[in-house]
N, C-alpha and C positions, 0 to 999 in steps of 0.2 A: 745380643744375638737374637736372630730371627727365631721363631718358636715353629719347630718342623712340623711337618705337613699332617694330616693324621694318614689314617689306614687309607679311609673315601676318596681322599684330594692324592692320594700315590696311584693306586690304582686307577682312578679316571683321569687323571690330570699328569703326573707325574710317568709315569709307564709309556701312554702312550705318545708322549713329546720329549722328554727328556730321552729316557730309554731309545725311542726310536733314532735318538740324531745320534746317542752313545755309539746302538750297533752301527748305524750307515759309519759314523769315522771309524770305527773298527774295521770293520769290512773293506772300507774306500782305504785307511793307511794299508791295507795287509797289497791291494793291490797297486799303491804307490810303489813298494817294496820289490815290486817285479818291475815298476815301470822304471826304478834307479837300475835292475840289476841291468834289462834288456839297454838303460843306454851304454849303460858301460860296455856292454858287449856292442855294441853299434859302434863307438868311437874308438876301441879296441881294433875291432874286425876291420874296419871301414874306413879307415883314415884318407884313402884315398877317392873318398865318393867327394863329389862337385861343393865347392864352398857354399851354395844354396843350399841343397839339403841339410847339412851339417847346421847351418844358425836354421834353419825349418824345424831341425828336432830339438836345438836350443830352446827356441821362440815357444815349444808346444808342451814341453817337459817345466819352460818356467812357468808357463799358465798353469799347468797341471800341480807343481809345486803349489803353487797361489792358492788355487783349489784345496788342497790341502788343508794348507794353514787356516784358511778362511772357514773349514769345516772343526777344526778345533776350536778357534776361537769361539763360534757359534755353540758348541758343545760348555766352553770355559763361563760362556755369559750365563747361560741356564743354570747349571750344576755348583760353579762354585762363586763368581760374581752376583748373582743374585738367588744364594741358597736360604730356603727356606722361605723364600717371594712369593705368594703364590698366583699373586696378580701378574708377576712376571711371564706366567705360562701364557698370557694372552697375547703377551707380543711375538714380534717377530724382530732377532738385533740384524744391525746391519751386517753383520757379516755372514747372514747366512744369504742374504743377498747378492753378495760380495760371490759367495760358493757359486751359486746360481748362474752368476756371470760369466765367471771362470769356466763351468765346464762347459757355458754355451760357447766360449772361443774354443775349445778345445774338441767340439764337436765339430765346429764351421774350420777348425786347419785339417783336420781327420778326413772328413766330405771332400774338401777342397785334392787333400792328397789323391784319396782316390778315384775322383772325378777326371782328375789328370791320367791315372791309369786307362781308365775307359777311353778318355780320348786319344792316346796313344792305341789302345788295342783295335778300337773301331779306324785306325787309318786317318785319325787325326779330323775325322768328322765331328760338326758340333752337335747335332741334334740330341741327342741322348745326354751328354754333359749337358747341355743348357737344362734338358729337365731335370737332373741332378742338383745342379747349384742352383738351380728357381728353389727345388724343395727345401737344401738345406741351407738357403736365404731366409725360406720363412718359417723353418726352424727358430733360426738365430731371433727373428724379429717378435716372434708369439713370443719366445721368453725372455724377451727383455720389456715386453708389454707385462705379462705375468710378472716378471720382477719390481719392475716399476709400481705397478696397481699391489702388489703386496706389500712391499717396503711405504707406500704410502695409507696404507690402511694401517700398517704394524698389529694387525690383532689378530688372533684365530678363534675361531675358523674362519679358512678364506668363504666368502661370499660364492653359491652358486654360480654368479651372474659370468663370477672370473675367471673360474677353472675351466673354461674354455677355450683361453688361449695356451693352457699347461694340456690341455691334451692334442689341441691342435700344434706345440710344437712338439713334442715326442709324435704323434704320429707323421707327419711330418718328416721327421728324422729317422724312423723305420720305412716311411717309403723310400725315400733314398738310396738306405740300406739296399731295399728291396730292388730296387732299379739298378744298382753297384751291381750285385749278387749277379743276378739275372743275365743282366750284360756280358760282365766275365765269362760266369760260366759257359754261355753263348759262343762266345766268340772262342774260347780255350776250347770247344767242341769241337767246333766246325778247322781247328787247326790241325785236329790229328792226320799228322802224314800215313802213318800205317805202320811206322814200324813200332812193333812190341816194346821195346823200350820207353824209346819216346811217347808211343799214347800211355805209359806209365807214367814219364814223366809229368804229361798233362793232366794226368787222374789225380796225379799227389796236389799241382798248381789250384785244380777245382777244388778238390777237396781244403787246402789253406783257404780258399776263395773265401767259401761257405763258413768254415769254423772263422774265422776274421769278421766277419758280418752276424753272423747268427746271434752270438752271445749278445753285442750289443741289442739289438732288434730285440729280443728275448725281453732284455732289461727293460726297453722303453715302454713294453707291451706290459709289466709288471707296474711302473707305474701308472701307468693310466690306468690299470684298474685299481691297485690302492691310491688312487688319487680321486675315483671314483667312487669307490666304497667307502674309505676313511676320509675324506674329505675335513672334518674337524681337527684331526690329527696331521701330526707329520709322518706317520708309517710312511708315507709315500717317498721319506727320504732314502729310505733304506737303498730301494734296487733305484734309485735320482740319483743316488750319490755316485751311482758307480757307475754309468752312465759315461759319463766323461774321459773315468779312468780306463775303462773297459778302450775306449775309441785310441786312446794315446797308445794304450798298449798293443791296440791292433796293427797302427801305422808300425811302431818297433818291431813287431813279431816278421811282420810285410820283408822291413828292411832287412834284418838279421839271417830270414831264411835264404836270401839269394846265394849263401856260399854251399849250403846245404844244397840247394837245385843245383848248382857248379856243379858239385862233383860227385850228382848222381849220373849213372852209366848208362849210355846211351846205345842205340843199334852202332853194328859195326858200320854199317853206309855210311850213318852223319860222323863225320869226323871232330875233334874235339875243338881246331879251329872254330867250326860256325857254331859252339857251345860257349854262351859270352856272357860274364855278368853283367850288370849294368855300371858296377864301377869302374871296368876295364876301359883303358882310355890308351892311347900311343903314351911311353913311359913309364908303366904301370911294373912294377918289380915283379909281378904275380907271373906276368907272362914272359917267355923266351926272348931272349934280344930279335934272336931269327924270325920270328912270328910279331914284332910289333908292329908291321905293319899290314897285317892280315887283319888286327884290330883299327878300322877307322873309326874315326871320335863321334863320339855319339851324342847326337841331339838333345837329349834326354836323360838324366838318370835315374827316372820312378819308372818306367816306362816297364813292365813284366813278363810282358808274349810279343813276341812277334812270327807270322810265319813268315819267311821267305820265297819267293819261286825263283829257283834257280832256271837257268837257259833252260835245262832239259827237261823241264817239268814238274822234278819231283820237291817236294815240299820239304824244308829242312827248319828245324826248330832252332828260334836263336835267343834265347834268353839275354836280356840288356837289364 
């Protein structure tokens, strides 16, 4: 058996790489645990949303799983696969590469979802999306440059020369955000009809807007600065790891609240016909036999705001 580390080699060496990847998969599983509960609640609630979405949140939750695993095993390689190594502390295993990857696809389905929203909200223009997926393209592509140039070095600390492409994809990935956010709110603005309910209704929609994007943003601006400042370390794994999780769980929060906006109450003008989730489809058991064809099939089912001008002017909210 390996002859443990002393006091010096824990505290400088042990603490801040061991320790740091321990809390991120603490932290990163605690928020897997919401992202198992939100799907059940999704496939639960939602049975009847478009076979696309349904393998979308498959395809994004097995990445997330992957992510996961990939962050234990990384945690298993240090602590107890090579305990007491102290030469081990200079590498980097592959599976924390493997992490890395995972939550960049899981970033780029996240982006991708909501890029889609904005294109539906702006009226199916592309200019705004195009800046969206430019950004969170080269997201995805800084860190799998970053992953590549660290899993081929395998040693830490990474090289100054490289943590440039780890902060150009986290920022990167907050402008995005940033662009998301902005958009929405924008256009959730300029919808309100006037009546009290409904611009309640749109105050709650902005307000999801924001709390959906903020945390992530929050996270990626955390690493870059521990990724800045500790550089030698992996601190920067802590709020990286969750990064990922934080984004999957946004899309599920997205999806799940649409029954919750259903059957918030609206002015007595808009009637409850033009109040429509985005699952409702012609056949849908939620809606009246009399009224299924007040529901025409919808283009879309991410799709979040829409306003309508009815002939006579007045603008009616129709949630899809």
């Amino acid at each position: 058996m390996s002859t443990p580390p002393d006091e010096y080699v824990i505290h400088t060496l042990v603490e801040p790489n061991c320790g740091a990847l321990l809390l991120a998969m603490a932290l990163s599983s605690i928020l897997f645990g919401i992202t198992l509960l939100q799907t059940y609640q999704y496939y639960d609630r939602y049975w009847n949303d478009s076979i696309y979405i349904k393998i979308f949140v498959v395809v994004m939750v097995t990445f997330d799983t992957a992510d996961t695993v990939s962050a234990i095993l990384a945690v298993w390689w240090y602590v107890i696969s090579n305990y007491g190594k102290v030469s081990s502390l200079d590498g980097l295993p592959t599976s924390l590469g493997v992490e890395v990857f995972m939550a960049s696809v899981v970033t780029l389905l996240a982006h991708g979802f909501f890029t889609m929203r904005v294109w539906l909200v702006c009226g199916r223009k592309y200019t705004i999306p195009v800046i969206i997926a430019v950004l969170s393209l080269a997201s995805f592509v800084f860190s799998w440059y970053f992953n590549i140039t660290a899993q081929d070095m395998r040693l830490l600390p990474l090289p100054s020369d490289m943590l440039w492409s780890g902060v150009a994809c986290l920022a990167s990935s907050a402008g995005a955000d940033f662009v998301i956010t902005i958009t929405l709110c924008y256009r959730l603005h300029k919808s309100r009809p006037g009546f009290k309910q409904t611009d309640r209704l749109i105050n709650v929609l902005i307000l999801y807007t924001v709390n959906t994007n903020l945390l992530s943003s929050l996270l990626a601006a955390a690493t870059i600065v521990t990724l800045a400042v500790q550089s030698k370390t992996l601190w920067y794994a802590v709020p990286g790891f969750l990064v990922g999780k934080c984004y999957c769980n946004c899309v599920l929060v997205t999806l799940n609240a649409r029954e919750k906006l259903r059957n918030m109450p609206l002015s007595p003008t808009v009637g409850p016909k033009l109040f429509r989730s985005d699952e409702i489809h012609v056949g849908d058991p939620t809606v009246p036999q009399d009224h299924q064809s007040d529901f025409p099939q919808v283009t879309s089912e991410i799709s979040i705001l829409r306003v309508m001008e009815l002939p006579a002017g007045t603008k009616v909210l129709e949630v899809r």
